[in-house]
N, CA, C and O atoms as a GROMACS GRO file, in nm:
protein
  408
    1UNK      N    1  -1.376  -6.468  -2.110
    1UNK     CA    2  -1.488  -6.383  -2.074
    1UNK      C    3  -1.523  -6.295  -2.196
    1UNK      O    4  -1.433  -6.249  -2.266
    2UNK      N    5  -1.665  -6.270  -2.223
    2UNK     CA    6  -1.701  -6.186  -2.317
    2UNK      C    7  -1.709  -6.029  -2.270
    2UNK      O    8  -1.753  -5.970  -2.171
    3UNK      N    9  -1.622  -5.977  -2.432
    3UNK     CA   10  -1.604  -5.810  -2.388
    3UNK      C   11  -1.700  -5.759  -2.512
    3UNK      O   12  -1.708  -5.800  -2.628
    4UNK      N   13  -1.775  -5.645  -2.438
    4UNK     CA   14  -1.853  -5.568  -2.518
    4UNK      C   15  -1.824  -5.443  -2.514
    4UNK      O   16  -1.801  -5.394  -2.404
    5UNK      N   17  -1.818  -5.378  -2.607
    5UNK     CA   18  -1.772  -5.190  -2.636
    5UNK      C   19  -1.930  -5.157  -2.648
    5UNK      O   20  -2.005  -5.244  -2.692
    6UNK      N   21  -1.974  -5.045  -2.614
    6UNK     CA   22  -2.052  -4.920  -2.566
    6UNK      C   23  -2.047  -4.921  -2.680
    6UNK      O   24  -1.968  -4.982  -2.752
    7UNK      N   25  -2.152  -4.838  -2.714
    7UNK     CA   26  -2.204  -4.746  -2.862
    7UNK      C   27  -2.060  -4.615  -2.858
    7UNK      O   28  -1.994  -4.582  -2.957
    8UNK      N   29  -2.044  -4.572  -2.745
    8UNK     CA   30  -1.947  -4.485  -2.715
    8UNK      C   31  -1.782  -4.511  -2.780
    8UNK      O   32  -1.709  -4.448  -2.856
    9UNK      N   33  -1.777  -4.608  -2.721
    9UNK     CA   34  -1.659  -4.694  -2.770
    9UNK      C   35  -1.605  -4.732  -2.894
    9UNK      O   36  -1.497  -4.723  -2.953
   10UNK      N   37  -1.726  -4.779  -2.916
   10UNK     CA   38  -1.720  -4.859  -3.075
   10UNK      C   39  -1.690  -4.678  -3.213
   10UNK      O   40  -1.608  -4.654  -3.301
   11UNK      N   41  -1.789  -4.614  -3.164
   11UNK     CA   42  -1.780  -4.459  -3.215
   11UNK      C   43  -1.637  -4.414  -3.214
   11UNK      O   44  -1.592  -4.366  -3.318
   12UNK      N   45  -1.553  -4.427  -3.099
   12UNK     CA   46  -1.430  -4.351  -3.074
   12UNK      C   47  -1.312  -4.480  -3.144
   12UNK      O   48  -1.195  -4.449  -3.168
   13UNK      N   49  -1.350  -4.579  -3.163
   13UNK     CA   50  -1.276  -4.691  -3.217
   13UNK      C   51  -1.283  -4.649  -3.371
   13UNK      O   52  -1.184  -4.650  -3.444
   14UNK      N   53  -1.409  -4.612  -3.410
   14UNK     CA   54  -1.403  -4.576  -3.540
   14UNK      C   55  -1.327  -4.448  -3.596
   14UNK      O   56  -1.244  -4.427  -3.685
   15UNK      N   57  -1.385  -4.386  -3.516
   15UNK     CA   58  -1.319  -4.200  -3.533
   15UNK      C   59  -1.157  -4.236  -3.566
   15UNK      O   60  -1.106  -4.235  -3.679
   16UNK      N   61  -1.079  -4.271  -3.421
   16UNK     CA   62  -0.932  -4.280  -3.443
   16UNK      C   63  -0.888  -4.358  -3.518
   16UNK      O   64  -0.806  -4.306  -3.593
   17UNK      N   65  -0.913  -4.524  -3.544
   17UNK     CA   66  -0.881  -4.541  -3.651
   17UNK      C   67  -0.887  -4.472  -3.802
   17UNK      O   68  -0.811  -4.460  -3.898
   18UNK      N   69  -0.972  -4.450  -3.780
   18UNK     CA   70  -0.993  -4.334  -3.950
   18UNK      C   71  -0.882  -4.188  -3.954
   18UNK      O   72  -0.836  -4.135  -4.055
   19UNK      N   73  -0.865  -4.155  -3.832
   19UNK     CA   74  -0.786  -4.030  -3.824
   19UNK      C   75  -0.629  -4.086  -3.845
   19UNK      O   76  -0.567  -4.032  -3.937
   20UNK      N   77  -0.557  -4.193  -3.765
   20UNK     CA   78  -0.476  -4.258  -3.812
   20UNK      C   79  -0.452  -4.330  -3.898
   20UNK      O   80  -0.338  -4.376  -3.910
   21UNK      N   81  -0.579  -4.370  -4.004
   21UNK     CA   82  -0.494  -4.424  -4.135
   21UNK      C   83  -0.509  -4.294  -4.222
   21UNK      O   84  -0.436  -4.313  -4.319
   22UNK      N   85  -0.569  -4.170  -4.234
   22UNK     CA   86  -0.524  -4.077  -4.276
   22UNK      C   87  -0.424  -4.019  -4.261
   22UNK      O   88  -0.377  -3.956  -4.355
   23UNK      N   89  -0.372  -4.022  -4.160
   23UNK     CA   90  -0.218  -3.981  -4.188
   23UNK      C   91  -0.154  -4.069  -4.207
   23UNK      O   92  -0.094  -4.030  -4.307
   24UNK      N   93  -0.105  -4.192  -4.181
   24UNK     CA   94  -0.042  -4.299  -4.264
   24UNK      C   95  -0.159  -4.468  -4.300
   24UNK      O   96  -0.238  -4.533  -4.231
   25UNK      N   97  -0.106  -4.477  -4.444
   25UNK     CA   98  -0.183  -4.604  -4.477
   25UNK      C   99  -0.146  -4.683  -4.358
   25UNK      O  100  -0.058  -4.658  -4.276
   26UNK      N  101  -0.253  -4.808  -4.365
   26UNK     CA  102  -0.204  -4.935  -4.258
   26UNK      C  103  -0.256  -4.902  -4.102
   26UNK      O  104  -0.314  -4.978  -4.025
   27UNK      N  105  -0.222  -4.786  -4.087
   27UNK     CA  106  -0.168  -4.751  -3.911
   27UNK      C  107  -0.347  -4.719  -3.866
   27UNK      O  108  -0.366  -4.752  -3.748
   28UNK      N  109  -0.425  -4.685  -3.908
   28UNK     CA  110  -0.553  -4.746  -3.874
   28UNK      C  111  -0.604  -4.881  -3.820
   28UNK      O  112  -0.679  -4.894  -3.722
   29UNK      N  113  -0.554  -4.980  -3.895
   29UNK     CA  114  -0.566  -5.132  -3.895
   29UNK      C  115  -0.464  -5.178  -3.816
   29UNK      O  116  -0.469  -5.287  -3.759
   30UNK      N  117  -0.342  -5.078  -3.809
   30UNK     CA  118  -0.276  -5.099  -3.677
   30UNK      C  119  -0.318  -5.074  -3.524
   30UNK      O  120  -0.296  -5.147  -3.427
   31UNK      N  121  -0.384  -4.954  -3.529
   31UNK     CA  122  -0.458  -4.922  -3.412
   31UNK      C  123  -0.599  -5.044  -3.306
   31UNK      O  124  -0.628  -5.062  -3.187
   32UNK      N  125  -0.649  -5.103  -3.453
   32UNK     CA  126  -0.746  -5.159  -3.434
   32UNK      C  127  -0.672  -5.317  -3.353
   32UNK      O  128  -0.689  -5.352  -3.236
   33UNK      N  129  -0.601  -5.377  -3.448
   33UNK     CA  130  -0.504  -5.441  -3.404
   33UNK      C  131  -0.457  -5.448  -3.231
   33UNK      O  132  -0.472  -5.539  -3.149
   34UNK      N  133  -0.405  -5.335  -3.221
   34UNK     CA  134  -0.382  -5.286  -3.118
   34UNK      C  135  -0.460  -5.278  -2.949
   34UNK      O  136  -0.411  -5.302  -2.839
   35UNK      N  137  -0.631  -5.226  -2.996
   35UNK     CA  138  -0.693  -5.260  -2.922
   35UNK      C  139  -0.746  -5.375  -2.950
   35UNK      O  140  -0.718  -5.427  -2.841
   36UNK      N  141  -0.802  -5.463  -3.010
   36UNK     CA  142  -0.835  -5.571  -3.006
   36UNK      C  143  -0.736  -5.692  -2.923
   36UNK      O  144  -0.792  -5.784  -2.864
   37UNK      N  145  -0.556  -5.676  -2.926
   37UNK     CA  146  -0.523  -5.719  -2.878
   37UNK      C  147  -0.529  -5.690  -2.690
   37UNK      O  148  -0.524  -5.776  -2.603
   38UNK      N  149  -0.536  -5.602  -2.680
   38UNK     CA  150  -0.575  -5.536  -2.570
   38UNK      C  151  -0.692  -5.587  -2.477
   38UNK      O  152  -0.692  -5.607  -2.356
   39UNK      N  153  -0.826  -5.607  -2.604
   39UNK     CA  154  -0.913  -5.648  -2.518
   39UNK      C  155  -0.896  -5.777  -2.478
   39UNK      O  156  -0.943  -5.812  -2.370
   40UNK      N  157  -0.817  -5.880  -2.571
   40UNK     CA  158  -0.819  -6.021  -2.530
   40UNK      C  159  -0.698  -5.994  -2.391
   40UNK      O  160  -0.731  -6.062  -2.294
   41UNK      N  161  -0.588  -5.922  -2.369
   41UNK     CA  162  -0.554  -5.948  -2.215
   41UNK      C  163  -0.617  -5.907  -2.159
   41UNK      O  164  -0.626  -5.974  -2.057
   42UNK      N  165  -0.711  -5.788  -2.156
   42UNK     CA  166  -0.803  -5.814  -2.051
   42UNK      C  167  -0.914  -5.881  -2.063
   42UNK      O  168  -0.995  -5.829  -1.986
   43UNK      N  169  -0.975  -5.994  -2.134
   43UNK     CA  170  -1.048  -6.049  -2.110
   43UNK      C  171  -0.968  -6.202  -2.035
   43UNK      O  172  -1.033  -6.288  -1.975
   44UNK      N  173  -0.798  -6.208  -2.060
   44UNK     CA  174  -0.796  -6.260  -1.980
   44UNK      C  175  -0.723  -6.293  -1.856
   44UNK      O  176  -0.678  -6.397  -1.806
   45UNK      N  177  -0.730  -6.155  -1.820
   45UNK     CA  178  -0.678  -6.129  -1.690
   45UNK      C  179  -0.785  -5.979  -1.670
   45UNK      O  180  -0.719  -5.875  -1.666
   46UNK      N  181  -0.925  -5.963  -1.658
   46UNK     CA  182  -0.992  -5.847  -1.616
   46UNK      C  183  -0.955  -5.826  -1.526
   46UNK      O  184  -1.062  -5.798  -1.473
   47UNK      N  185  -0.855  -5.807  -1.420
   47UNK     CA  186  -0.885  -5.719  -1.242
   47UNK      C  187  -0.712  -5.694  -1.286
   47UNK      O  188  -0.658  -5.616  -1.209
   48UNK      N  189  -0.634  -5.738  -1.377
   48UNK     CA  190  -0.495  -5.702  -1.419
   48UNK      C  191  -0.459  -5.556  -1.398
   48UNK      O  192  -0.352  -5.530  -1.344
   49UNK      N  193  -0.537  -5.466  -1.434
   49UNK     CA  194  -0.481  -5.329  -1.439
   49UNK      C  195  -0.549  -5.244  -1.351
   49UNK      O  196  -0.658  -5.287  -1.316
   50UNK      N  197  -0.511  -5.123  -1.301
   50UNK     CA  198  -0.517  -5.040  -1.226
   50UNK      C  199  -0.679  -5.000  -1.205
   50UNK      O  200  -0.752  -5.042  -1.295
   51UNK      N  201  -0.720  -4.951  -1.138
   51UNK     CA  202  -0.861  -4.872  -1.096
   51UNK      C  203  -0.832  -4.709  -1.137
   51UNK      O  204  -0.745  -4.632  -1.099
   52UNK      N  205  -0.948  -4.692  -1.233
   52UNK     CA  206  -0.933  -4.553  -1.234
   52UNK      C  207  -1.059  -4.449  -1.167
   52UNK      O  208  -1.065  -4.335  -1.121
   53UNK      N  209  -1.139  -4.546  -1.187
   53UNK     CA  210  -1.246  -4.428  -1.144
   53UNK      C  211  -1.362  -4.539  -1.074
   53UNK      O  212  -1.396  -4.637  -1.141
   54UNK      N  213  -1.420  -4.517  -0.940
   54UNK     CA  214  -1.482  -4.631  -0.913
   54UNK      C  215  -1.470  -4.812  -0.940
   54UNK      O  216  -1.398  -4.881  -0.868
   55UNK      N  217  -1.528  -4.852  -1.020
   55UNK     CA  218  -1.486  -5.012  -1.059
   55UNK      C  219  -1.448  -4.956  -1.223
   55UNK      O  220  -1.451  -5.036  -1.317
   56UNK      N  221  -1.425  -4.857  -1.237
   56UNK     CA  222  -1.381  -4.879  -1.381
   56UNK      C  223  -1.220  -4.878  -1.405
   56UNK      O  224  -1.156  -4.781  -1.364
   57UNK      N  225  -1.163  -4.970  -1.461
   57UNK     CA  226  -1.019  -4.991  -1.484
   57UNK      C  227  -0.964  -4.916  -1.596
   57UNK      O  228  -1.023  -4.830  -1.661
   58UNK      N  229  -0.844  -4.958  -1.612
   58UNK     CA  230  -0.770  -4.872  -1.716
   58UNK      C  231  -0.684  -4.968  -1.777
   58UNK      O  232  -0.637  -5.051  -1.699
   59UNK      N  233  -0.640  -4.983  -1.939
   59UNK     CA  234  -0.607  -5.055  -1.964
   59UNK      C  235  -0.467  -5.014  -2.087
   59UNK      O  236  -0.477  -5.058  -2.202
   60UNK      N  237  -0.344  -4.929  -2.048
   60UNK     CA  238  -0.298  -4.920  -2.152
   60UNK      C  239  -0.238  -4.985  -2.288
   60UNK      O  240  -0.164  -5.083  -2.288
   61UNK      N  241  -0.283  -4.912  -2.406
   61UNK     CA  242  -0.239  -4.956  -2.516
   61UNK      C  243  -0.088  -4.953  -2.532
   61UNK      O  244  -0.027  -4.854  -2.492
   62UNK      N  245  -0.018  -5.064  -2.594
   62UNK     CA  246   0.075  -5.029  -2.597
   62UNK      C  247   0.206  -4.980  -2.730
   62UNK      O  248   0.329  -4.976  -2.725
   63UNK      N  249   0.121  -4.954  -2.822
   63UNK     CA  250   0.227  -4.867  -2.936
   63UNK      C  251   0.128  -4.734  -2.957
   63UNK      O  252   0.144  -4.671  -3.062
   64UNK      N  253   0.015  -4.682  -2.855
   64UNK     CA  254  -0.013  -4.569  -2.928
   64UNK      C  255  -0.069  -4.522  -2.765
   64UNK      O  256  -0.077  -4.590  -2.662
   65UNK      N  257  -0.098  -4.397  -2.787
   65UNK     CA  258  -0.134  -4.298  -2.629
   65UNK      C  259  -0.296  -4.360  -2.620
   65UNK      O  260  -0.357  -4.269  -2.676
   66UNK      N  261  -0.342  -4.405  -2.602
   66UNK     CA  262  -0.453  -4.446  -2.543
   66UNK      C  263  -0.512  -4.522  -2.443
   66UNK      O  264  -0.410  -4.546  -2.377
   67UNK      N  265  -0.600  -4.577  -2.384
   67UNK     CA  266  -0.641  -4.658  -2.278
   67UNK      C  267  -0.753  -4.687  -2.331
   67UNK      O  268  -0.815  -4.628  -2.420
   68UNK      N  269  -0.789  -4.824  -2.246
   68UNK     CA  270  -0.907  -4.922  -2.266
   68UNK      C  271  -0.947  -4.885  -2.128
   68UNK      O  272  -0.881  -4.912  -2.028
   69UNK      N  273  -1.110  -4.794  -2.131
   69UNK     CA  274  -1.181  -4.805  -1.969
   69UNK      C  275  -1.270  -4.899  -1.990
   69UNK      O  276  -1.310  -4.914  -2.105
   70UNK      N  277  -1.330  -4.994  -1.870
   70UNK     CA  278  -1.408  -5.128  -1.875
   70UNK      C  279  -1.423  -5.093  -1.767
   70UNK      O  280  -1.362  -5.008  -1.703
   71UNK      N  281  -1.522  -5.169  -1.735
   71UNK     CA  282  -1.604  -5.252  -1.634
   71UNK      C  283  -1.586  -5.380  -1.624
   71UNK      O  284  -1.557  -5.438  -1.728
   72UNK      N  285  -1.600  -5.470  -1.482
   72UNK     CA  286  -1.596  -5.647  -1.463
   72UNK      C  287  -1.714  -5.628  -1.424
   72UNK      O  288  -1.773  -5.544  -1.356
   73UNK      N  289  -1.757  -5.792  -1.523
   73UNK     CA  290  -1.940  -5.797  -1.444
   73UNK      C  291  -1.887  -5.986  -1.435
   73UNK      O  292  -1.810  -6.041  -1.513
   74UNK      N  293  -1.945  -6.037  -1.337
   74UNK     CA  294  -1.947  -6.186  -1.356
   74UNK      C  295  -1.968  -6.248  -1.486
   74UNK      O  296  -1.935  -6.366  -1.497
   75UNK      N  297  -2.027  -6.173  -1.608
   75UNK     CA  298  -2.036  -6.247  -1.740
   75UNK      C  299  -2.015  -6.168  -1.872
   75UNK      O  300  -2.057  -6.190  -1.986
   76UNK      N  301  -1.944  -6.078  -1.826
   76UNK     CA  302  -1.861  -5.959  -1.951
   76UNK      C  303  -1.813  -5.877  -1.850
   76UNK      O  304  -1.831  -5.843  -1.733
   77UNK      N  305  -1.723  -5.858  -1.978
   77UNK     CA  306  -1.662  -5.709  -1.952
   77UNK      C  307  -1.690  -5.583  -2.065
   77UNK      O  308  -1.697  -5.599  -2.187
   78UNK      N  309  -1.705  -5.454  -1.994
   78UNK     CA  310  -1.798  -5.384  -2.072
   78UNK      C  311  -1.667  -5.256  -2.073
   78UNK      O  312  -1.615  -5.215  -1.970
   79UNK      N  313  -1.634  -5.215  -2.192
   79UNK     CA  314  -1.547  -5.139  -2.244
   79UNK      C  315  -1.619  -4.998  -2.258
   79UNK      O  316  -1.709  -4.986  -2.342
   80UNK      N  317  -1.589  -4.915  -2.196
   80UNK     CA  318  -1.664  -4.777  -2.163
   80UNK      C  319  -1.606  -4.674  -2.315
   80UNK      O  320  -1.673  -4.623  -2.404
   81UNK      N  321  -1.474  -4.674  -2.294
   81UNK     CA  322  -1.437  -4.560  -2.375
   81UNK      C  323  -1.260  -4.637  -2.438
   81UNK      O  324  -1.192  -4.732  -2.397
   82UNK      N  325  -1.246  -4.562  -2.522
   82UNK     CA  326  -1.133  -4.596  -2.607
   82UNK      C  327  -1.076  -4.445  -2.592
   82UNK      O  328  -1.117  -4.364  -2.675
   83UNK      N  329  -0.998  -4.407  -2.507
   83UNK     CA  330  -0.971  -4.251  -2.436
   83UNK      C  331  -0.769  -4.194  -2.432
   83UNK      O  332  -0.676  -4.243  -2.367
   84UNK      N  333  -0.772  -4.092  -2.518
   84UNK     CA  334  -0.676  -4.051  -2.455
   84UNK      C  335  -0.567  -4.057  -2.331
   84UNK      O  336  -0.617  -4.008  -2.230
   85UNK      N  337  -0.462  -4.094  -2.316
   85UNK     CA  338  -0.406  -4.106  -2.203
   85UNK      C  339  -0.316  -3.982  -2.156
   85UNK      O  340  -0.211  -3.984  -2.091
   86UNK      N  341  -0.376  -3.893  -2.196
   86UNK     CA  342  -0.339  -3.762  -2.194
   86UNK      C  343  -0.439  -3.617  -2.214
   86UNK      O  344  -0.420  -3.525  -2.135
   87UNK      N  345  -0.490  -3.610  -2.267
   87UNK     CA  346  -0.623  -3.465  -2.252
   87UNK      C  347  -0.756  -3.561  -2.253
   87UNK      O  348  -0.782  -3.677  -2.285
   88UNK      N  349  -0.818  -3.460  -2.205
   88UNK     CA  350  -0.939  -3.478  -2.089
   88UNK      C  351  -0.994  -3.605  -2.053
   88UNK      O  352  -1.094  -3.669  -2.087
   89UNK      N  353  -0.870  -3.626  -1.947
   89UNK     CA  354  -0.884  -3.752  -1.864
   89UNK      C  355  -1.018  -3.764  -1.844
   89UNK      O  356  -1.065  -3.843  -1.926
   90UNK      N  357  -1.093  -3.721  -1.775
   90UNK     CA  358  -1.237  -3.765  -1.696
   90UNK      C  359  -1.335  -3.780  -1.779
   90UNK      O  360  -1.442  -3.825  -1.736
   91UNK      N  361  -1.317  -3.740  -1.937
   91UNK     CA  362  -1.452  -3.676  -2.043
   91UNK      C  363  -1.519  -3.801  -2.042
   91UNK      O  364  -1.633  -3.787  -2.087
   92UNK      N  365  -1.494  -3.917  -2.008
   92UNK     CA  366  -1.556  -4.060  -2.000
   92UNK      C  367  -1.694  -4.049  -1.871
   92UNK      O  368  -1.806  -4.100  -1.870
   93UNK      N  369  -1.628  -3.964  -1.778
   93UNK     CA  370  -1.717  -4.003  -1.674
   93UNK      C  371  -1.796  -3.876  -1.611
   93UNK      O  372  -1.757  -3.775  -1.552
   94UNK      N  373  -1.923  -3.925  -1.650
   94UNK     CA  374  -2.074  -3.829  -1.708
   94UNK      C  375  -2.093  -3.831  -1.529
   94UNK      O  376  -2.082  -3.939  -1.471
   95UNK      N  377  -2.120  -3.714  -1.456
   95UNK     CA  378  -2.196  -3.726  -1.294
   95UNK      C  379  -2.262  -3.836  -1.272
   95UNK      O  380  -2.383  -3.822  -1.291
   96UNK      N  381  -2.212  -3.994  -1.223
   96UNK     CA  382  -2.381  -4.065  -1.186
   96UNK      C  383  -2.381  -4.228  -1.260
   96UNK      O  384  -2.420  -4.338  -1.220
   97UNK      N  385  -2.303  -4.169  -1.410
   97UNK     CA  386  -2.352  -4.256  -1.520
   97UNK      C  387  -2.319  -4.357  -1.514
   97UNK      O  388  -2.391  -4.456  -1.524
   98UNK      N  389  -2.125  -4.354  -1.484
   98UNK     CA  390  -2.071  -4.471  -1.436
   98UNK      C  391  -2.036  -4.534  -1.354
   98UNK      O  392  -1.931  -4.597  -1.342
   99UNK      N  393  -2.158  -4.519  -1.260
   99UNK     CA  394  -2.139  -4.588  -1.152
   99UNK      C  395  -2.148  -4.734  -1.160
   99UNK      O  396  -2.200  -4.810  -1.079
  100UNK      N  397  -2.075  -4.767  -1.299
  100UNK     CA  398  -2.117  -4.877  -1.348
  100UNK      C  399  -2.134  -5.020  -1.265
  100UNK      O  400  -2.064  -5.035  -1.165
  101UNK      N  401  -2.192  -5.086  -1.289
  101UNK     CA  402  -2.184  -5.205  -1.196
  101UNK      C  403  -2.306  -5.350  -1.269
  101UNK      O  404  -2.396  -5.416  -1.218
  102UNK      N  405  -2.234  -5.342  -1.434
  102UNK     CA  406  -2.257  -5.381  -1.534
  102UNK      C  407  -2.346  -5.437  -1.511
  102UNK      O  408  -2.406  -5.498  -1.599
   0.00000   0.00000   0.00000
């Protein structure tokens, strides 16, 4: 299944990688690594992980504190935010916005 990242996403993909290879070489390109591997299990197993907020899932990373939020649509999956798994849980979800239903 095809996964697409948000303008949102892709932004916060950039930010942290850049913040983590500033503090160590590599570990940027590790991060990226990281979610990219991420998105391919959930692209192939999308309904695999937990519900966090309406139809949007949660997808933890697993060598760094973060989560993958998505959406399932019959012909993608749509990656909301690249988010903390620890301070401000909800900052993903705008009154209304994500009521996603891709």
């Amino acid at each position: 299944m095809r996964v697409i990242f948000t303008k949102l996403a892709r932004q916060e993909l950039r930010m942290l990688s850049g913040f983590y290879e500033l503090e160590y070489s590599g570990l940027g390109r590790k991060f990226k690594e990281e979610v990219r591997k991420a998105a391919f299990r959930i692209a192939a197993y999308p309904e695999g992980w937990s519900i966090a907020r309406g139809n949007v899932r949660k997808c933890l990373l697993h060598k760094f504190p973060y989560k993958l939020l998505y959406a399932v649509d019959e012909n993608h999956i749509l990656i909301i935010a690249v988010a903390h798994q620890h301070r401000k849980p909800d900052y993903w979800f705008d009154k209304g916005s994500v009521a996603i239903n891709c």
